[in-house]
C-alpha positions in Angstrom: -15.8 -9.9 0.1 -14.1 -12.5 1.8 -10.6 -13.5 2.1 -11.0 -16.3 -0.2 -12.6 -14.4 -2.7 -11.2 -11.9 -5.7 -11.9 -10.4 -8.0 -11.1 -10.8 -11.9 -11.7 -7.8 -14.4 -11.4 -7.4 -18.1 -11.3 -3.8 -19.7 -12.1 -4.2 -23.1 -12.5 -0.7 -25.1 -13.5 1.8 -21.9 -16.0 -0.9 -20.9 -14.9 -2.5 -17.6 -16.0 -6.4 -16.8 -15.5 -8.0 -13.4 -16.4 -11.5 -11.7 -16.0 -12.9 -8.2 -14.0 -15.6 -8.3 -12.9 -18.1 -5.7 -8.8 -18.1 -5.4 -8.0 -21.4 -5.2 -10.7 -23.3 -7.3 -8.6 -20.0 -9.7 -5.2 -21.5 -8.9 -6.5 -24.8 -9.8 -8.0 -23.9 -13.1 -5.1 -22.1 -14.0 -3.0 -24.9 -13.8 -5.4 -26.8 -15.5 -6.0 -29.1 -13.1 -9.6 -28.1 -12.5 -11.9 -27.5 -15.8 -15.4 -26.7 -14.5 -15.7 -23.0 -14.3 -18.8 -23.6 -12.5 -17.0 -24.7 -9.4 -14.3 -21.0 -9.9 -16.8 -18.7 -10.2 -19.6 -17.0 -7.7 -22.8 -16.5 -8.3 -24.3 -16.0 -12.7 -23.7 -12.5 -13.0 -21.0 -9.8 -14.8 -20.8 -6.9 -13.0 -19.1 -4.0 -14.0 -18.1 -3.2 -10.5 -18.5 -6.0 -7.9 -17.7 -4.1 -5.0 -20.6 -1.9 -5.3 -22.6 -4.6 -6.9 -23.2 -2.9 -9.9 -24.1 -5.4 -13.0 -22.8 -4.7 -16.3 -25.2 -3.7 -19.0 -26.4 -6.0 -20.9 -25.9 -3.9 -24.4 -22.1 -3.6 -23.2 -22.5 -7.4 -22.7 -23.7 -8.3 -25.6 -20.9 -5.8 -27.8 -18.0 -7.2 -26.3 -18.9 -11.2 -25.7 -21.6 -11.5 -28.8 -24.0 -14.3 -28.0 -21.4 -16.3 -25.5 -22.8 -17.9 -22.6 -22.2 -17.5 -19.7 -19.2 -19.7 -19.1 -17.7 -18.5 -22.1 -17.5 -15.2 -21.4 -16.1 -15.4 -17.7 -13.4 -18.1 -19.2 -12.6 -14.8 -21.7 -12.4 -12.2 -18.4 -10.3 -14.8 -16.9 -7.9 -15.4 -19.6 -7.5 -11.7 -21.2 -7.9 -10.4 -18.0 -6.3 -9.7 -14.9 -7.0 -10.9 -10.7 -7.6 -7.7 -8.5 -6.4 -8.4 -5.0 -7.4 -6.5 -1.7 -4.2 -5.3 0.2 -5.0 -8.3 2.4 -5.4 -10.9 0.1 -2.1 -9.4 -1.7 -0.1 -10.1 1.6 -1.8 -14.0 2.2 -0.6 -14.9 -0.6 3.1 -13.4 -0.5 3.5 -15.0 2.8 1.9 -18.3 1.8 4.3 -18.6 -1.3 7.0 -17.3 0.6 7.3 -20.0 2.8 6.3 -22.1 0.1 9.5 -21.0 -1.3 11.8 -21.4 1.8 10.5 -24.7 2.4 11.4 -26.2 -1.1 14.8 -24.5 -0.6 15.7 -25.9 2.5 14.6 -29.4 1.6 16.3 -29.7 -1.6 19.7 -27.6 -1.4 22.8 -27.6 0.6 25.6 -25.5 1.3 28.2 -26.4 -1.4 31.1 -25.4 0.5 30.3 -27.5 3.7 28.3 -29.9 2.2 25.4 -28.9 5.2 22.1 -28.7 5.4 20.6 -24.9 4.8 18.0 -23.8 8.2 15.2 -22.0 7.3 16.4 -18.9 9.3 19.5 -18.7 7.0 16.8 -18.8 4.3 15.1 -16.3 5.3 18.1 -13.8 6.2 19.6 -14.3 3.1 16.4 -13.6 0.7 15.7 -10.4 2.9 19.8 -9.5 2.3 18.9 -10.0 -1.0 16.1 -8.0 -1.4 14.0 -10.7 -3.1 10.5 -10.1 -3.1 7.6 -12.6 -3.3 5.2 -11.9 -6.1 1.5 -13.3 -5.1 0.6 -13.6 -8.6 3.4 -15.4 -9.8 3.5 -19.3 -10.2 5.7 -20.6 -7.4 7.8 -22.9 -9.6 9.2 -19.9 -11.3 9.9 -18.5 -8.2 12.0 -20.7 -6.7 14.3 -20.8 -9.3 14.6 -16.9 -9.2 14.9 -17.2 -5.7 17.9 -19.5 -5.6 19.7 -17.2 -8.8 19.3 -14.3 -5.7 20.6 -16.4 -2.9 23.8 -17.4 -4.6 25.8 -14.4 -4.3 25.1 -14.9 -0.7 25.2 -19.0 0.2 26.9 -20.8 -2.2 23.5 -23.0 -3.1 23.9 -26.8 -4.4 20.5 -27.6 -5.9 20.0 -31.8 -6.6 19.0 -31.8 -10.4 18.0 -35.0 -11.9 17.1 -35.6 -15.5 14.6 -37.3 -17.0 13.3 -38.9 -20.5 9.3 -38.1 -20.8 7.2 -39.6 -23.7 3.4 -38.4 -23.9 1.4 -39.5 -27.1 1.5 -36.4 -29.8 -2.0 -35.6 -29.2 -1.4 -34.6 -25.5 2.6 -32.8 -26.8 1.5 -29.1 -26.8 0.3 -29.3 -23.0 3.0 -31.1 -22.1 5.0 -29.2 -23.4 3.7 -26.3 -21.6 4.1 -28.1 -18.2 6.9 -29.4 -19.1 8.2 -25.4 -19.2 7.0 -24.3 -16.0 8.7 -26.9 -13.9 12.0 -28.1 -15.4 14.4 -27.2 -18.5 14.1 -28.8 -21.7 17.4 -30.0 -23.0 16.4 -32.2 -26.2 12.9 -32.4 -27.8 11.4 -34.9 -30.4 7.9 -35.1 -32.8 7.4 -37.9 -34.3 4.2 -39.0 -36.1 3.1 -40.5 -32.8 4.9 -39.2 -29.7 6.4 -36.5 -28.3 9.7 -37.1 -26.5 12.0 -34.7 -24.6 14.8 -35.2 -22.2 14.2 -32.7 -19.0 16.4 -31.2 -16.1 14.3 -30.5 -13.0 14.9 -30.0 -9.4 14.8 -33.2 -8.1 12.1 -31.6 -5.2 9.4 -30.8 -8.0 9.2 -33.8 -9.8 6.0 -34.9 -7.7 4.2 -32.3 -9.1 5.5 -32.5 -12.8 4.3 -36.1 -13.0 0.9 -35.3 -11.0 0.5 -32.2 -13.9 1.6 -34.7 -16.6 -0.7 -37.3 -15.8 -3.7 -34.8 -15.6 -3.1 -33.0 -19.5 -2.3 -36.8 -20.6 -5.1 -38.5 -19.1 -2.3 -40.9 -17.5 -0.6 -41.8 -21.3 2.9 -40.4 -19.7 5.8 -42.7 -19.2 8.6 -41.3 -17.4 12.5 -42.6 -16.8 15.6 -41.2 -14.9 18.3 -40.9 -17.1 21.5 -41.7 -15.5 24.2 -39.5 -15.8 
């Protein structure tokens, strides 16, 4: 397989279901900024071992997924199951996030102390100090934020936090919602019959891609305002 390529496999009662799956067209769909499964997934075929190329029996199909197409069925593996990563792949991605990581850190904290800009190198030496390790699987928003609870004992980190007011029409609230979650802290939350309205705390660094996520589960029906504090 190639580098850009993995592996996603549901077990379901003994029987074993795996598809080859791009890893980024993955990341994208998992972030729900890509629906078309069509574009994620290689080739038309379930296998029950891709390495060897072995296809899935089509009884074993049929008892697990029922009449499902296609699509349906890999969007099940996909969701229920879980991405298998070569030992290569595994290591990509933990360097890739890692200095995704570092690079966030050093462009939106300081040293609260001195008031001074962090270097990547004093990054670096002070997540291996604290034995923080990268997990490839993880989303790299959550990351960061466990990354800078590690650092603290060890640089006194000052993370700019801004808040914001968000209002998305009730139809688009749940998925929202969930964004909402995965990049910043919900202080205050409102439904009404119409809208949905929270007040938000976010690292000042990610709020480019919470209003790009926003936009995309709202279909552009977000407004968005700093509140001052």
């Amino acid at each position: 397989m190639k580098s850009k390529e993995v592996i996603a496999r549901y077990t379901y009662k003994g029987k074993k279901f795996e598809i080859p799956i791009l890893w980024e067209k993955y990341s994208l769909w998992k972030k729900g900024k890509l629906d078309d499964l069509s574009e994620v997934v290689i080739g038309d075929s379930i296998f029950s071992d891709v390495r060897k190329a072995l296809r899935a029996k089509e009884q074993d199909i049929h008892d697990v997924f029922g009449d499902k197409d296609f699509y349906e069925m890999c969007r099940i593996i996909l969701e229920k199951g879980e991405i298998q990563l070569t030992e290569e792949q595994r290591k990509e991605l933990q360097e890739e996030k890692h200095k995704r990581i570092v690079s966030f850190i050093v462009a939106n904290a300081i040293d609260a102390r001195t008031s001074t800009p962090l270097t990547p190198t004093r990054v670096e030496h002070a997540l291996e100090q604290a034995k923080f390790r990268v997990k490839p699987l993880e989303p790299v928003e959550k990351q960061i934020e466990e990354a800078i609870k590690a650092l603290r004992p060890i640089i006194p980190i000052k993370l700019e936090r801004k808040h914001y007011v968000v209002k998305v029409p009730l139809e688009y609230g749940g998925k929202a919602r969930h964004e909402l979650m995965r990049f910043s802290t919900i202080k205050h939350e409102d439904w009404s019959s119409t809208y949905y309205v929270c007040e938000v705390e976010i690292p000042a660094g990610l709020m480019n891609e919470l209003f790009s996520a926003l936009n995309k589960v709202t279909k552009g029906e977000v407004l968005i305002e700093e509140k001052k504090r």
